[in-house]
C-alpha positions in Angstrom: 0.0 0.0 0.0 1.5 3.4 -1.2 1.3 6.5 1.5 -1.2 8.5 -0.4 -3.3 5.3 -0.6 -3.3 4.3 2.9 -3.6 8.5 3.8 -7.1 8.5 2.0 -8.0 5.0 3.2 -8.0 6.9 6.8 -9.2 10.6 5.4 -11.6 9.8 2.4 -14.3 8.2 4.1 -16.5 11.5 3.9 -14.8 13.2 0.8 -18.0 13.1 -1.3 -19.8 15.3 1.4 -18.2 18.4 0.5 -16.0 17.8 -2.8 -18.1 18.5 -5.5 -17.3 19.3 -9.2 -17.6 22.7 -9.7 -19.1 23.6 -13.2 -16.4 26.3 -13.7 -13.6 24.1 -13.6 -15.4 21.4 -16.5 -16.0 23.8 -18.0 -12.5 24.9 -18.2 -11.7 21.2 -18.5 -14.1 21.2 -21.7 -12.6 24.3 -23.4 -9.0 22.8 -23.1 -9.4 19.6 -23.9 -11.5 20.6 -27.2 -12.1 16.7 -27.8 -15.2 15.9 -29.6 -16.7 12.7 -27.6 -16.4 9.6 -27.7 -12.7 10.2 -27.0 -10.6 8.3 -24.4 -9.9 10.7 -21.6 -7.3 9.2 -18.6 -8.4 11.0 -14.7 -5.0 10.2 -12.9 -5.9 10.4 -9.4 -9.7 10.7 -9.8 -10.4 10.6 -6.4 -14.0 9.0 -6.0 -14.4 10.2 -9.8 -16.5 13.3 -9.4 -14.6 15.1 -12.8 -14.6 11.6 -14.5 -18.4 11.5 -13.8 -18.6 15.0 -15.3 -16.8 13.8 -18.9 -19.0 10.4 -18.8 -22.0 12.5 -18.5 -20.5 14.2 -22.1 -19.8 11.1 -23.9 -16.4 10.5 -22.7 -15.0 7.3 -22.1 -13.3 7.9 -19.1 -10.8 5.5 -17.4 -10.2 6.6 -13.9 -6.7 5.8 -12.2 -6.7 5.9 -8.4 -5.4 4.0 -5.8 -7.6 4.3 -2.6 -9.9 1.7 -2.3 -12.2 3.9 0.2 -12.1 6.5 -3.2 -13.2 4.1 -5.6 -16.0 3.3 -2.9 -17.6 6.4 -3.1 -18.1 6.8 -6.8 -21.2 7.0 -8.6 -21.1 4.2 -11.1 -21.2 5.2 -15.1 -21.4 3.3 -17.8 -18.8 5.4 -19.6 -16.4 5.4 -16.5 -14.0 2.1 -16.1 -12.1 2.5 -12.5 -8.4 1.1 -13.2 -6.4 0.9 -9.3 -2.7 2.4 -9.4 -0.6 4.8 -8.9 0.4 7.7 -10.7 4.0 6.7 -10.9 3.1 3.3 -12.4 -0.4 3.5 -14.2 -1.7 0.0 -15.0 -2.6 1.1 -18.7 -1.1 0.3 -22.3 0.5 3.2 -24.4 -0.6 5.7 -26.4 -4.1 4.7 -24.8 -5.0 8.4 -24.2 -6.3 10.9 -26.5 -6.3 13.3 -23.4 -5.0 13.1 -20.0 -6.5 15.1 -17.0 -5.4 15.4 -13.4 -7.5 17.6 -10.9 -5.5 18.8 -7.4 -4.1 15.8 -7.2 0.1 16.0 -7.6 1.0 17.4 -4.5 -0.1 13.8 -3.4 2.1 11.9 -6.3 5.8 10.6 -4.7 7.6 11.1 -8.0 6.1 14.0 -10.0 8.9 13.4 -12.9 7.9 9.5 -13.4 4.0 10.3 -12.4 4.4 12.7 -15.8 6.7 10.3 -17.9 3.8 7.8 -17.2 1.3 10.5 -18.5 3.0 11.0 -21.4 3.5 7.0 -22.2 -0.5 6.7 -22.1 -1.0 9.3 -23.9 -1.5 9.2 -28.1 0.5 11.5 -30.3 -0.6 15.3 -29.7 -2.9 14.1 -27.1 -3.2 16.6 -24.1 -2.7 16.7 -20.1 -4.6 19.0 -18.4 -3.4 19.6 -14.7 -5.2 21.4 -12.0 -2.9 22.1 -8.8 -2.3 24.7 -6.1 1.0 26.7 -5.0 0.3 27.4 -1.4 3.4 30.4 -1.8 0.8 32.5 -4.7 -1.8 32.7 -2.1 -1.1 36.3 -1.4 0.7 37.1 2.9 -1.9 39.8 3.4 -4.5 36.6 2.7 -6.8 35.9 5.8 -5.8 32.2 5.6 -2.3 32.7 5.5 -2.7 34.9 8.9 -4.6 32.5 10.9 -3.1 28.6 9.1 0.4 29.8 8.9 1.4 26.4 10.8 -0.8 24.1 8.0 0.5 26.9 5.2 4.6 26.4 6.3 3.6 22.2 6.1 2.0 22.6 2.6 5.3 24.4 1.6 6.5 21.6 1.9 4.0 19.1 0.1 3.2 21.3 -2.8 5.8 22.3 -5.3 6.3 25.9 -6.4 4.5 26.1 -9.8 7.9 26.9 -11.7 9.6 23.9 -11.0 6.1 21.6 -11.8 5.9 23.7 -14.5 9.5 23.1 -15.6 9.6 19.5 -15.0 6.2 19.0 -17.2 8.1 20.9 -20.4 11.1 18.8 -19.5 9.2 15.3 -19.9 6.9 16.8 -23.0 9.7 18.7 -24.5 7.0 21.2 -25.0 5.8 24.5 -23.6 3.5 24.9 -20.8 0.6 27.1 -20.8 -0.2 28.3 -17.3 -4.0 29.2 -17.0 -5.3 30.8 -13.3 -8.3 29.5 -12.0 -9.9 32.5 -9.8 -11.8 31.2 -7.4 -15.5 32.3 -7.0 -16.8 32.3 -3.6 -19.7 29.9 -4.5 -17.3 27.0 -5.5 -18.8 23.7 -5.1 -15.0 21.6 -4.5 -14.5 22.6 -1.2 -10.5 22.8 -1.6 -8.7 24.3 1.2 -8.9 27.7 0.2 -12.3 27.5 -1.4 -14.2 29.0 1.5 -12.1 32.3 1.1 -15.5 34.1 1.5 -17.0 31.7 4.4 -14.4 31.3 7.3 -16.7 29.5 9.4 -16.9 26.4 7.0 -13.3 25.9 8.1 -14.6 25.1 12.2 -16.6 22.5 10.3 -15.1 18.8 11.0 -16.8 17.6 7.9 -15.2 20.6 5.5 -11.7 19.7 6.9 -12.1 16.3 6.4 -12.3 16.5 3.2 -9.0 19.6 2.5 -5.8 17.4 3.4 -3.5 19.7 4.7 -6.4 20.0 7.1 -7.0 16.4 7.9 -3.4 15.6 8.3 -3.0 18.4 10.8 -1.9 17.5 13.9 -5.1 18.2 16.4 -2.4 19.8 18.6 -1.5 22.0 16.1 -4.8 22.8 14.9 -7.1 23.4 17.8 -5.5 26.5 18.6 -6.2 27.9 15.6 -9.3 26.9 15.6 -10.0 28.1 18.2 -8.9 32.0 17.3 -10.5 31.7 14.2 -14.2 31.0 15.9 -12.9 33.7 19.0 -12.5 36.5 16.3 -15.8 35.5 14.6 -17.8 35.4 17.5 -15.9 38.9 18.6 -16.3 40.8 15.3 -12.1 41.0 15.3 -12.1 38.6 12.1 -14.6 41.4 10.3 -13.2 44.4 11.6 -9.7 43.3 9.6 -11.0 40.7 7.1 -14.8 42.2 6.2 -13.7 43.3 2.8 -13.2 39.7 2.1 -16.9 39.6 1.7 -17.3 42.3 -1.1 -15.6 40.4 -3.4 -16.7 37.5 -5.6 -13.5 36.4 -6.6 -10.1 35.3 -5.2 -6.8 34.6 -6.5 -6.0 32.1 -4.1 -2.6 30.2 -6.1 -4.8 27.7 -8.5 -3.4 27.1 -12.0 -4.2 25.3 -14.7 -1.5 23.3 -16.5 -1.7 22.4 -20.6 0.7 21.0 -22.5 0.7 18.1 -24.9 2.7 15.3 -26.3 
């Protein structure tokens, strides 16, 4: 059992609660990808599938790579949807299988990003694409709310998540192509409650069931964590959080470090 498997056998058991697809990123997805369906699309570390459901529902075959067996539990089955179990670094598929390639905030979790993309690339057919979706904890800007009261969970995920050069730079370095780097501004009514997607509702993050389902949350230390917690619903309750934060709330948009990465083969 790999790490990231066994960390979402203990974690996932209540992802579906709060991670939703969110229409704006498909339909990101959809614009890249410009694949007319029925196209072979590859979800490398689908999660319980809720993107691969998404390009099913559009005629997509989908095969969807993930390696938790409490994930593949969750998903809602699809006749266009075949669930394959591995690992990023070694996906169980044939070459040139792929006319696309797709991979939604799931690379901070992979433990070789280099062989994880050379493994993307082998699946993939000539001029097929990969579309990535990841965060860079570091873009998510110091005077950010978040940043001020997480700075513990935000100097772990330094750790975890690459800078998006170098992710960047190893991707055009496998492809020998170039790398277009798309942002992905995060509205406040996301429905993928990612760690930073409640920019605009900072009591979702006193909510057990919306940090079990963000893992730099759920891997937190409850030592660690409870402190913080514990300011962040103090300053609510007070009015401190609004009195510095409020104009958090006239806003229906935040850059809060999401990218989209597109290259192709």
């Amino acid at each position: 059992m790999s790490r990231e498997e066994s960390k979402y056998d203990l974690i996932g058991k209540t992802y579906n609660q709060t991670r939703r697809p969110d229409k704006r990123i498909v339909k990101t997805l959809m614009a890249k990808l410009n694949l007319d369906a029925p196209a072979t699309i590859v979800d490398v570390g689908a999660g319980t599938g809720n993107y691969s459901f998404e390009l099913a529902e559009s005629g997509f075959n989908v095969l969807a790579v993930e390696p938790s067996k409490v994930m593949r539990e969750q998903t809602n089955a699809h006749s266009n949807i075949k669930w394959v179990n591995g690992v990023a670094e070694s996906i169980p598929l044939d070459d040139a299988i792929a006319d696309a390639v797709i991979c939604i905030l799931a690379t901070h979790h992979f433990q070789d990003l280099e062989k994880s993309f050379y493994e993307m690339k082998r699946i993939l057919k000539e001029n097929g694409k990969l579309i990535i979706l990841l965060a860079d904890p570091r873009l998510c800007g110091s005077d950010c709310w978040l940043v001020d009261y997480f700075s513990p969970v935000f100097e772990k995920a330094y750790k975890v998540y690459k800078p998006l050069n170098e992710v960047s730079d190893s991707l055009s370095k496998v492809f020998n192509n170039q790398v277009q780097i798309v942002p992905f501004i995060i509205p406040h009514d996301i429905e993928d409650k990612f760690f930073v997607s409640a920019w605009r509702n900072p009591e979702l993050y006193l909510q057990s069931s919306f940090r079990a389902g963000v893992s730099p949350l759920a891997n937190v230390p409850t030592e660690l964590l409870n402190p913080i917690l514990e300011k962040l619903e103090f300053d609510l309750e007070s009015g401190q959080w609004a009195k510095k934060y409020g104009h958090y709330l006239e806003h229906d948009f935040y850059e809060g470090g999401y990218r989209f990465l597109v290259t192709a083969k």
